[in-house]
C-alpha positions as CSV (number, residue, x, y, z in Angstrom):
1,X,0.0,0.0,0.0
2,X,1.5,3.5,-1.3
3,X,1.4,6.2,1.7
4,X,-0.6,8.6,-0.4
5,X,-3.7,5.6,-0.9
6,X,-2.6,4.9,3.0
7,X,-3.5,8.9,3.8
8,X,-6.7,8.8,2.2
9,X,-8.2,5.2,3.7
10,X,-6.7,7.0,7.2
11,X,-9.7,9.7,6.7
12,X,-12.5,7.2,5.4
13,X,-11.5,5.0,7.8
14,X,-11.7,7.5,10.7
15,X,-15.1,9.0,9.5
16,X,-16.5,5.4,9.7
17,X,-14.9,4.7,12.8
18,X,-12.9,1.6,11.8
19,X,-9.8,0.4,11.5
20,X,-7.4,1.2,8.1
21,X,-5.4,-2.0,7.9
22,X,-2.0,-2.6,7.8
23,X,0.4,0.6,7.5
24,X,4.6,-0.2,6.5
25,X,4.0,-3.9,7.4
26,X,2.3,-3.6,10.8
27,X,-0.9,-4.7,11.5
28,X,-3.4,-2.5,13.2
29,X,-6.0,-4.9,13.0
30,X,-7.6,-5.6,16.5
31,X,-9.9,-8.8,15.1
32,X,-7.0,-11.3,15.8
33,X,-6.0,-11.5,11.7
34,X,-2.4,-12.0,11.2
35,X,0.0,-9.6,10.7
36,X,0.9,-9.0,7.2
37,X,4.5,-11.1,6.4
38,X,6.9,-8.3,4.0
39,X,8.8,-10.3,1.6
40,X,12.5,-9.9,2.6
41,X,14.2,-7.9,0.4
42,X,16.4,-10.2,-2.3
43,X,20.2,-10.0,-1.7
44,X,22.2,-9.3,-4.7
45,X,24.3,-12.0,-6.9
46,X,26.5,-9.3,-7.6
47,X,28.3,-8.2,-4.8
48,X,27.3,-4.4,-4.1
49,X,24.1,-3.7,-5.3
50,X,23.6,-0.3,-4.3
51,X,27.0,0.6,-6.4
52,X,27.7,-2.4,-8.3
53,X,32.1,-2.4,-6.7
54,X,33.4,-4.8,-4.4
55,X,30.9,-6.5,-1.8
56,X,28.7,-4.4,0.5
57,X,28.0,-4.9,4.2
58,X,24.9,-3.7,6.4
59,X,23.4,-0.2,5.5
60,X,22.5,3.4,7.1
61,X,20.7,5.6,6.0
62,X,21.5,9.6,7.5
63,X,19.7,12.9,7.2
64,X,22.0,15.5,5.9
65,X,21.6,18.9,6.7
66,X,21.8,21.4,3.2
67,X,20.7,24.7,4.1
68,X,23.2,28.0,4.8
69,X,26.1,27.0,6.9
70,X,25.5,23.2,6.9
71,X,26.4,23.2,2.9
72,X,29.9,24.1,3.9
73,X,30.1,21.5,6.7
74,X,29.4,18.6,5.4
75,X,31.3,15.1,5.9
76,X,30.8,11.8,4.5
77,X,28.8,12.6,0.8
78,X,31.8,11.4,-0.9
79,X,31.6,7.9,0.5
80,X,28.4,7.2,0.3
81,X,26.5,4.5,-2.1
82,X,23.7,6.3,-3.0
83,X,22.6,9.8,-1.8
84,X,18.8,10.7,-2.3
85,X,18.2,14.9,-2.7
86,X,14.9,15.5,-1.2
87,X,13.0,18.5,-1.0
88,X,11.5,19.8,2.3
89,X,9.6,22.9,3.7
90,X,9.7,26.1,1.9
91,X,11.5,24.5,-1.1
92,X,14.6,23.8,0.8
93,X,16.8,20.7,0.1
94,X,17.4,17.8,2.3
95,X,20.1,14.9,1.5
96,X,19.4,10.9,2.3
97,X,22.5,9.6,2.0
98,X,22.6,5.6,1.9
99,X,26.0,4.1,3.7
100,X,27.3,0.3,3.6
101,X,29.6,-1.0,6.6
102,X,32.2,-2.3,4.0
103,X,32.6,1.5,3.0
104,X,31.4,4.0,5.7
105,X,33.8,7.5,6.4
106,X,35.2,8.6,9.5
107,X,31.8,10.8,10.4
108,X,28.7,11.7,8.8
109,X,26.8,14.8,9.1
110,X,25.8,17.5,9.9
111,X,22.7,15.6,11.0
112,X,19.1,16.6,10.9
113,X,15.1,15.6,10.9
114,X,13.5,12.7,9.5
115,X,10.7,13.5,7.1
116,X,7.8,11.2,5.8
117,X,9.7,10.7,2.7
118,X,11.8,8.7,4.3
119,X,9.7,5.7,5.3
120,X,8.6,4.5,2.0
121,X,11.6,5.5,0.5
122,X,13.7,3.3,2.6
123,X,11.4,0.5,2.5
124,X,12.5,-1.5,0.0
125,X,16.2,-2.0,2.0
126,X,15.2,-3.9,4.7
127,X,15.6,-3.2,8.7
128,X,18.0,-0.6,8.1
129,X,19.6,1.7,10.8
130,X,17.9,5.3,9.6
131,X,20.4,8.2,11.5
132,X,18.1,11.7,12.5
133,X,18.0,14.0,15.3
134,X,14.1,14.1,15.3
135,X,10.9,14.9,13.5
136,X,7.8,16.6,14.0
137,X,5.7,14.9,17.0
138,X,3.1,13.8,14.4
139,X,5.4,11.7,12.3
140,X,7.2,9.9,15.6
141,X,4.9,6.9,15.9
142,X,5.4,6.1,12.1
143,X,8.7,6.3,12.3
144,X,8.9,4.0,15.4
145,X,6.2,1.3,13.7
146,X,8.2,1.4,10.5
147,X,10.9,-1.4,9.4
148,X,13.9,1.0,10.3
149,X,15.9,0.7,13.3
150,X,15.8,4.5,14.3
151,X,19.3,5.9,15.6
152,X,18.5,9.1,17.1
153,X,19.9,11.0,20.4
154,X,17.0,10.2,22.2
155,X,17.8,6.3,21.8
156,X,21.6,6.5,21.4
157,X,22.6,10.0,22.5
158,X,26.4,8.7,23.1
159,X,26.5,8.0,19.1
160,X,25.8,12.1,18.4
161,X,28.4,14.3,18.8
162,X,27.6,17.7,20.5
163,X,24.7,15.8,22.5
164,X,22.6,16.3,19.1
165,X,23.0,19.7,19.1
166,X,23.4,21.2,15.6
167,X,25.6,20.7,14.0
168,X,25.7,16.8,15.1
169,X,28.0,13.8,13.3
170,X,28.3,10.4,13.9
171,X,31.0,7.9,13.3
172,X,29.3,5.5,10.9
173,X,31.8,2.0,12.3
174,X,30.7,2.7,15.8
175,X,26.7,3.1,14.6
176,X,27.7,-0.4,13.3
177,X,28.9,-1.9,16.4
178,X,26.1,-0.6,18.0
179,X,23.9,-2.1,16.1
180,X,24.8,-5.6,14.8
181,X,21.4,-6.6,13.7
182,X,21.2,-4.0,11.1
183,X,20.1,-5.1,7.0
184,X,22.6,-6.4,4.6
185,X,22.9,-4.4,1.5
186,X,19.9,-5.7,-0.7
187,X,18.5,-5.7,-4.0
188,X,16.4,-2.1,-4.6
189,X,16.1,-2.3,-8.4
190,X,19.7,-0.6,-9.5
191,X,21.3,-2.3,-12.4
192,X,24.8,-1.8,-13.7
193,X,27.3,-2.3,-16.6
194,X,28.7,-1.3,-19.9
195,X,27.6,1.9,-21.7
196,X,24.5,1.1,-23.4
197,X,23.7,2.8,-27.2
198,X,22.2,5.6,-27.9
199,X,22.1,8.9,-25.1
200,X,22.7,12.3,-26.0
201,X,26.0,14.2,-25.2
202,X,25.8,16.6,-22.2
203,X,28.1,18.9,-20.1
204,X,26.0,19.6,-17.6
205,X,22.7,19.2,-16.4
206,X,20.7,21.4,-14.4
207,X,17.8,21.0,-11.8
208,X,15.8,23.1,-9.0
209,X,13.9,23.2,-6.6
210,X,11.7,26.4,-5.2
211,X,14.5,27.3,-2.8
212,X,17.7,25.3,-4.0
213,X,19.1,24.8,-7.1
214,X,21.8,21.8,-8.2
215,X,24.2,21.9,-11.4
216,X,26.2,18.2,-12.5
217,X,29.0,19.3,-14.6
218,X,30.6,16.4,-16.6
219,X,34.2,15.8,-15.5
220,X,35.4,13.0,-17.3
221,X,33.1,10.2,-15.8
222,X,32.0,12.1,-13.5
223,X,29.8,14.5,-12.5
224,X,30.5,17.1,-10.1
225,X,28.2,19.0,-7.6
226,X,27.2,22.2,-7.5
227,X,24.2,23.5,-5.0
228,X,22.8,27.4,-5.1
229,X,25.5,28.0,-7.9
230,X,28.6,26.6,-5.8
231,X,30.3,24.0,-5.4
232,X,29.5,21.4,-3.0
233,X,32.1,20.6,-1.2
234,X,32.6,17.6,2.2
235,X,35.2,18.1,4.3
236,X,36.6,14.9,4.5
237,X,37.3,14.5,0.9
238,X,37.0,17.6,-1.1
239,X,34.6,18.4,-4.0
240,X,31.4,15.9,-3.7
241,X,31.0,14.0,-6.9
242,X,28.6,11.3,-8.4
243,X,29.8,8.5,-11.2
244,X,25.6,8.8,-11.8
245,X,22.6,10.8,-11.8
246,X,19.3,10.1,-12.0
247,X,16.7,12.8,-12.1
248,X,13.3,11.2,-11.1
249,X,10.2,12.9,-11.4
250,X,7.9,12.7,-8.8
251,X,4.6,14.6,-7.1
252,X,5.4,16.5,-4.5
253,X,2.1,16.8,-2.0
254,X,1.9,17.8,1.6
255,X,2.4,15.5,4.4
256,X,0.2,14.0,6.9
257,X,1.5,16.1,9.6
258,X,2.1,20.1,10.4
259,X,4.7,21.2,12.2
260,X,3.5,23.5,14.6
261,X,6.9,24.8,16.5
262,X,7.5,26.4,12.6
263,X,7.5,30.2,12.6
264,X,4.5,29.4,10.6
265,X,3.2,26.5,11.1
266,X,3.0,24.3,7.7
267,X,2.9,20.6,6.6
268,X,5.5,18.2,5.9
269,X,6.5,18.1,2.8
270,X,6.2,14.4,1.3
271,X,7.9,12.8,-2.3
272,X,6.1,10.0,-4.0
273,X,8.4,7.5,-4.5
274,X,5.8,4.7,-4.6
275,X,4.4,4.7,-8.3
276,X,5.8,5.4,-11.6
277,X,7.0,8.2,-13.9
278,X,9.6,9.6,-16.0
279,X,13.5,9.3,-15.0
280,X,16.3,11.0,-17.2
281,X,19.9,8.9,-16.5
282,X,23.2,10.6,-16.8
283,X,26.3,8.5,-17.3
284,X,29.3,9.1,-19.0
285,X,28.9,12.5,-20.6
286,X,25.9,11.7,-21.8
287,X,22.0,11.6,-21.0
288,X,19.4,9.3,-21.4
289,X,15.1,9.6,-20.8
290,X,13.4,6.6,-19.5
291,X,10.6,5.7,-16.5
292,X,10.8,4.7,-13.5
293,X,8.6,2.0,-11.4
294,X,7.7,1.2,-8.0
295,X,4.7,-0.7,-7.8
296,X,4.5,-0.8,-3.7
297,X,6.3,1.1,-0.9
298,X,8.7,-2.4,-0.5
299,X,8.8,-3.1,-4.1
300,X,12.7,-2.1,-5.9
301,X,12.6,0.5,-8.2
302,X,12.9,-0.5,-11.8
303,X,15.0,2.5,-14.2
304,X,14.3,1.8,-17.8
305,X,15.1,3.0,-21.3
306,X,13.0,2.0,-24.1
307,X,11.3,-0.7,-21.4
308,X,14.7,-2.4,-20.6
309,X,16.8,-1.7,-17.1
310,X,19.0,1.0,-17.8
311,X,22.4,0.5,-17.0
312,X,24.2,2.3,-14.5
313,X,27.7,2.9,-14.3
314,X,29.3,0.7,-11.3
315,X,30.0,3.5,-8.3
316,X,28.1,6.4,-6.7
317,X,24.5,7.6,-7.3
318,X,23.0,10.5,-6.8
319,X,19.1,10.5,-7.2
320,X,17.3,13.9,-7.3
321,X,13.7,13.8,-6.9
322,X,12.5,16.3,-8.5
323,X,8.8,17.7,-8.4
324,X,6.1,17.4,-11.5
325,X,3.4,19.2,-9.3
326,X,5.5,22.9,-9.0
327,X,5.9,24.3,-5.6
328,X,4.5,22.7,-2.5
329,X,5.8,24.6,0.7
């Protein structure tokens, strides 16, 4: 069940006065049915999955602060797997950046809230630890009934440095030892290999956001980062970079909850990721449109071209989701 169909049985359900099912995999049923059993996600026959190198261990997931100051003190972007640009309140930007214990940076951060996003998003990895320093009081009980194994200061203070005050970083190897039981690296619908045929030659490409803006400039194989015109840069390892970037359109709508300790009080800000729609996939110099599927919330994403898995250059990803519904603040 996507979160958007799960918002609008919520309201039927509490007009009628009865109960809306099952919500991330936990059964609110109070008729003694069984809880609904979530396929485990599929490991990967080809060692890394979320970057197609080398093998990859148990995953993380951490909210990255990318607003004023916080762009210029960033750590860790530049050894992550996968980092997920999201857009929050007002416009702003909000990284999701994915970490496996086979190739996780000296720190992380600076840290900040979870968002809804983040639940369905996430699903398809598994029981992963997701790293945040809160969220609006609305949002807490999804976030504890979700699959996730929520690192925050209030349930691992010790992990946070600063006490969780901003700005906050943790040391990705010690959330591991903290938390042995964490998800393996799994299958979430990326595909990699050789330059396919076809794409068009491009030098940079371009996106925003109502308050934030990002620029990928071909270098090479690469593709370097630029936010609000300049460029992004982590302090453990110099200008942030992506081997790949996938620009996946999505609605943007407003959340279930409000935050009501806002100057002025709004609602979260919520990304469709469960559904389908068009995906444009930079590799190599070059770009290519395609679509992009997610049937349910634990379902991998499938990236196609032409209605065949588009393949991805083996390293780091960088996935912007990027509104088709204009500004939602």
């Amino acid at each position: 069940m996507t979160l958007r169909r799960r918002q609008l049985i919520t309201g039927v359900a509490a007009l009628l006065g009865i109960g809306a099912g099952t919500y991330f995999g936990v059964s609110s049923c109070s008729d003694g049915a069984a809880p609904e059993t979530r396929p485990k996600p599929k490991p990967s026959p080809l060692g890394n999955p979320l970057t197609g190198i080398g093998t990859a261990g148990r995953v993380i997931a951490v909210k990255i602060d990318n607003v004023n100051e916080a762009k210029h003190q960033q750590a860790g972007l530049n050894s992550a797997d996968l980092v997920y640009v999201i857009q929050v309140e007002g416009g702003l930007s909000r990284y999701l950046a994915v970490f496996d214990s086979d190739h996780s940076p000296p720190r992380v951060g600076p840290i900040r809230s979870a968002r809804q996003t983040d639940i369905p998003l996430l699903a398809p990895f598994g029981r992963v630890g997701l790293v945040y320093t809160g969220a609006i009081s609305g949002l807490l009980k999804d976030l504890a009934r979700a699959d996730l194994q929520n690192i925050t200061p209030t349930d691992a203070g010790r992990l946070f440095s600063n006490g969780g005050n901003s700005p906050t970083y943790v040391s990705p190897a010690t959330v591991f030892r903290t938390y042995p039981q964490l998800a393996e690296a799994a299958d979430i619908g990326l595909r990699f290999g050789a330059m396919p045929s076809g794409g068009k030659p491009t030098g940079s490409v371009s996106v925003s956001m109502p308050s934030a803006s990002f620029t990928f400039t071909a270098s090479g194989a690469r593709w370097l980062v630029s936010c609000d015109g300049s460029p992004t840069m982590t302090i453990d390892a110099g200008r942030a970079y992506a081997d790949n970037v996938i620009v996946q359109h999505v609605n943007v709508v407003h959340g279930l909850y409000t935050d009501h300790n806002a100057a002025q009080p709004a609602n979260e800000v919520f990304s469709e990721t469960t559904g389908h729609g068009a995906a444009d996939f930079y590799r190599d110099g070059k770009v290519w449109h395609g679509q992009w599927s997610k049937p349910t919330d634990t379902s991998p994403t499938a990236y196609t071209v032409n209605g065949a898995a588009f393949p991805l250059t083996p390293g780091r990803t960088w996935i912007v989701l990027l509104s088709t519904t204009g500004y939602v603040g």
